[in-house]
C-alpha positions in Angstrom: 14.4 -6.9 -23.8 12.2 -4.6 -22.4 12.6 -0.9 -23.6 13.7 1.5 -20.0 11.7 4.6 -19.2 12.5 7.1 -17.8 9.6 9.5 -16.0 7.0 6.9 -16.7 6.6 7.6 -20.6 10.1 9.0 -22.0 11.7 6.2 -23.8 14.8 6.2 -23.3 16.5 4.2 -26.2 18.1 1.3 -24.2 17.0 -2.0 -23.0 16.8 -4.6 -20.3 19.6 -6.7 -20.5 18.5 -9.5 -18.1 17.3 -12.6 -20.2 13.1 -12.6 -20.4 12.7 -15.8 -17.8 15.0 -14.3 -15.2 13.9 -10.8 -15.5 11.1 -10.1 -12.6 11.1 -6.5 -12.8 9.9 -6.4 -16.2 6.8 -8.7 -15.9 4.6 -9.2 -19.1 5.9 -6.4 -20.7 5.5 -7.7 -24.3 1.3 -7.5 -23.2 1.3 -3.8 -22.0 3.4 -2.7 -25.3 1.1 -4.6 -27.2 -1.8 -2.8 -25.3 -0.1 0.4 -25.8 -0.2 0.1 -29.4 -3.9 -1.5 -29.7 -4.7 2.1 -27.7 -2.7 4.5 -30.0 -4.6 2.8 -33.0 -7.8 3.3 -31.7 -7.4 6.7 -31.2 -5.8 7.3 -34.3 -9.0 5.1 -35.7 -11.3 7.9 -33.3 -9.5 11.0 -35.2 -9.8 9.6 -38.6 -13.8 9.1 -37.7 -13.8 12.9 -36.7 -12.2 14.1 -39.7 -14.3 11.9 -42.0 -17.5 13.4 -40.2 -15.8 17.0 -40.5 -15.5 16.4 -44.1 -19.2 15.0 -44.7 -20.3 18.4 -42.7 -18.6 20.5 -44.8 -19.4 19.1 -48.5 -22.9 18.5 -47.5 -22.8 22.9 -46.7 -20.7 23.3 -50.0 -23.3 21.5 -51.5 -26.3 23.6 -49.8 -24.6 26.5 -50.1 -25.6 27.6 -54.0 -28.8 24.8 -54.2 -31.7 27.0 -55.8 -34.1 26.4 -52.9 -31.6 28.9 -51.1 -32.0 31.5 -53.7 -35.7 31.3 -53.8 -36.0 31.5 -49.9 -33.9 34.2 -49.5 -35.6 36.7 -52.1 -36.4 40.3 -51.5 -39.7 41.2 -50.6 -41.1 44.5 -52.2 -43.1 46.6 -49.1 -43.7 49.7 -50.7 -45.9 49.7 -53.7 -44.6 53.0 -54.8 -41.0 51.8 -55.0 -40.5 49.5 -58.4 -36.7 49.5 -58.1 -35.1 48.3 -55.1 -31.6 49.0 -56.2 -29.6 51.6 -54.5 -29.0 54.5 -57.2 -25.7 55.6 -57.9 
């Protein structure tokens, strides 16, 4: 039978009794559970999309991160002539 709710979406673990043929208050409801679960999958599909796409983001900047195109653009740049040593002395 068809699962009873209670507040629309709390399940609330019993059952229509009535036999399927006879039962007019629980119209199709084998159709709209079905659709209920075809919905939860495709979220779940959506999320699993996001999260792959999260990953590929990431490892793509892990993989940027230490490339040695980085290291040569971000080199320091000598202004002063006069100053050959451009670490800080201790």
């Amino acid at each position: 039978g068809c699962p009873l709710v209670r507040d629309v979406f709390e399940l609330t673990g019993d059952f229509c009794r009535v036999p399927k043929r006879k039962c007019h208050r629980h119209y199709c409801w084998e159709k709209l559970r079905r659709a209920e679960v075809d919905l939860e999958r495709v979220r779940v599909w959506y999320k699993l999309d996001e999260l792959f796409e999260q990953e590929r983001n990431v490892r793509a900047a892990m993989t940027n991160r230490a490339g040695l195109l980085a290291l040569m653009l971000h080199q320091t740049i000598q202004h002063d002539p006069l100053t050959t040593d451009l670490r800080s002395e201790r």
